[in-house]
C-alpha positions, 0 to 999 in steps of 0.5 A: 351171359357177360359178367364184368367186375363185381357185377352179378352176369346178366341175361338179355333175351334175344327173340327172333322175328319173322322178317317176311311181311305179307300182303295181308298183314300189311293191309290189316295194319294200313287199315286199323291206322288211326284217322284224323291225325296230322302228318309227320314230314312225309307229309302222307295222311292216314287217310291216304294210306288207308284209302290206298291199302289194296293198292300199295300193301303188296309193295310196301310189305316187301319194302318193310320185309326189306328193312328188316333183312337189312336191319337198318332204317332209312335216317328220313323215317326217324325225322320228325316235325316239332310243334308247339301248341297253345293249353287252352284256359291258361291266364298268360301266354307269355310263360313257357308252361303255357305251350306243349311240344308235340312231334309228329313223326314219319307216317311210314316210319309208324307203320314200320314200328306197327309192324315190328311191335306186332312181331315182338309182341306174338314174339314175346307171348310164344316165348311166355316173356308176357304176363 
């Protein structure tokens, strides 16, 4: 705990997380990925990966058990692709409030965040820090 000044010490909980990814878990996270959806800047579909789940998962499992002993993130996995699409039934397309920005992010990046919010959550519920 650190106090500083008047202000009362807070305490942030620190959890720990498994860092190795199995071949199991990542195939299970390849799988329930969601279709239909546009590529970030990778440029590597949903489909792609869950076609590829048997195939890839034992490599991309150690790649992301990697990045987690490395406590780092490859700076391409936090770039994204800006849209901006049209909100159908507006009367003039000339005001700004008639566009929404969308970003699509890196594919593997989600997969990586997929895989970490997973650990965090089972994390969280042994440590009772849910509800």
């Amino acid at each position: 705990m650190r106090t500083t000044g008047d202000q009362p010490a807070t305490q942030t909980p620190h959890i720990q997380i498994n860092q190795t990814v199995s071949k199991e878990e990542m195939e299970s996270i390849l799988r329930a990925l969601p279709t239909g959806k546009a590529p970030g800047p990778d440029g590597i579909p949903n489909e792609v990966l869950k076609a590829l789940a048997p195939e890839i998962s034992k490599g991309l499992a150690h790649a992301v058990s990697k990045l987690f002993a490395g406590d780092t993130m490859p700076v391409r996995y936090r770039e994204s692709t800006m849209l901006t699409l049209c909100k159908e039934g507006k009367k003039d397309y000339s005001l700004p409030g008639s566009y929404r920005p969308i970003a699509l992010e890196n594919t593997l990046a989600k997969v990586v965040e997929k895989v970490l919010a997973n650990r965090l959550s089972l994390a969280a519920e042994e440590h009772s820090l849910l509800p």
